[in-house]
C-alpha positions in Angstrom: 119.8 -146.3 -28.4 118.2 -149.0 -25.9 118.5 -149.5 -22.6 117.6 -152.4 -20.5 116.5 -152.4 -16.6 119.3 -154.6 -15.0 118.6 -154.1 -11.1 117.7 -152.4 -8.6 119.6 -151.7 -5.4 118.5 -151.6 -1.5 120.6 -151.5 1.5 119.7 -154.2 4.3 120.4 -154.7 7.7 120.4 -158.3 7.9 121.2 -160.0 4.9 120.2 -163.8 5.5 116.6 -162.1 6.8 116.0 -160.0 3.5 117.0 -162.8 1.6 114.6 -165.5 3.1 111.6 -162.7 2.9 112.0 -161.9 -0.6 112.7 -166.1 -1.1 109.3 -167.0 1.0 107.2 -163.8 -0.2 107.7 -164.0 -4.1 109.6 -166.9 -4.8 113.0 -164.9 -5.9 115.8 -166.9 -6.4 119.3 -166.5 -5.2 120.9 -165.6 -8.7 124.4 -164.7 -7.7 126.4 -163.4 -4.1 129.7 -161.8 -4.3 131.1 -161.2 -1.2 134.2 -158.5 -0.5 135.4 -159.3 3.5 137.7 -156.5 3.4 135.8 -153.8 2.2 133.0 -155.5 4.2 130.9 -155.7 2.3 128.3 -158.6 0.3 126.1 -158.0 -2.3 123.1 -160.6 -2.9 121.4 -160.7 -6.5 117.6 -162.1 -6.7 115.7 -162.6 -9.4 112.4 -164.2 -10.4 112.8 -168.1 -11.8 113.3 -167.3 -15.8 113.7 -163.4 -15.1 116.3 -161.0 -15.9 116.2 -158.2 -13.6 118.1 -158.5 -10.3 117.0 -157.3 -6.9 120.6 -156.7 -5.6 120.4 -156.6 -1.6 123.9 -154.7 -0.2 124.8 -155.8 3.5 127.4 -153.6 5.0 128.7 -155.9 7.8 129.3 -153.4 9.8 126.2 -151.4 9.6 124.0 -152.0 13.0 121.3 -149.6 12.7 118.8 -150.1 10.5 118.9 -147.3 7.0 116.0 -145.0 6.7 113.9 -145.8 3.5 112.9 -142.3 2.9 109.6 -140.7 3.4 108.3 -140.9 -0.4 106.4 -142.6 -1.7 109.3 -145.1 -3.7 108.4 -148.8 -4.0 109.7 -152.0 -5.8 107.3 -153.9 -7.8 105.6 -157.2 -8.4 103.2 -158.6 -10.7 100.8 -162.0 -10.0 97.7 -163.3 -11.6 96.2 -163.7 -8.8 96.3 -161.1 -6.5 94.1 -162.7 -3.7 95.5 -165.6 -3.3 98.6 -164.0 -2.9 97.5 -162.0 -0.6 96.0 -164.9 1.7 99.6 -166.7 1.3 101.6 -163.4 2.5 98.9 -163.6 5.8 99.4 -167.1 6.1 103.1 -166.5 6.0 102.9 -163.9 8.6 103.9 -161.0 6.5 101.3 -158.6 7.3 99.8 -157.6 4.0 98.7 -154.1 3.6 94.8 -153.7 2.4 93.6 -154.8 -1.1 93.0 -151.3 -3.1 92.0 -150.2 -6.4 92.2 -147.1 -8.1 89.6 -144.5 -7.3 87.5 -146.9 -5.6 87.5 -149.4 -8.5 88.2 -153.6 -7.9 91.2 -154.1 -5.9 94.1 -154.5 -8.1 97.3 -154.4 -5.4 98.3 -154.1 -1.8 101.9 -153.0 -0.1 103.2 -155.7 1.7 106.8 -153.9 4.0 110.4 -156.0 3.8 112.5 -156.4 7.1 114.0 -153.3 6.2 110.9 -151.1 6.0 110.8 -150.9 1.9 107.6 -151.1 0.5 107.0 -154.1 -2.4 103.8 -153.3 -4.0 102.0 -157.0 -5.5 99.9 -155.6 -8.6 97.5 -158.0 -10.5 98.6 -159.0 -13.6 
């Protein structure tokens, strides 16, 4: 039997601000909203342009403190070509970009770079 990665969920605070992060930081695309007012609740779908798996952000409307992302060390991930210039643009951007790193001291081959919501989304070279 074969499975398929279809998404992957996270809860956000502010739905229009996790959208326009994940929109200006990596180019997701707004694939599909469905919104339930009377469960209150809306769930946003992003994916990369020609992609299939979904990011699906879940805004409870009436959720006013922000969720806890956990203390592990859990993390979405991204790949680019180049990893540099990515980085430069999430500075530019204002993002905050965590250090390049490599593994065990080799060339750097990603960095962390935190959503609104305090999940990390680590940018790998590709």
């Amino acid at each position: 039997m074969k499975y398929e990665m279809i998404h992957s969920c996270i809860r956000v605070l502010d739905l229009k601000k996790s959208e326009h992060f994940y929109q200006q930081a990596f180019g997701f695309e707004i694939s599909r909203r469905l919104d339930f007012p009377e469960q209150k609740f809306t769930l946003s779908y992003l994916r990369s342009s020609g992609g299939s798996f979904e990011l699906e952000l879940t805004w409870n409307h009436d959720r006013t403190s922000p969720y806890q992302a956990g203390d592990g060390y859990s993390h979405l991930a991204v790949g680019v070509k180049d990893l540099l210039a990515s980085h430069r643009q999430h500075e530019a951007l204002g993002f905050t970009p965590g250090p390049l790193k490599g593994l065990a001291g080799g060339e750097p081959k990603f960095y962390f770079l935190k959503d609104p919501d305090g999940y990390m989304v680590e940018v790998v070279r590709i």
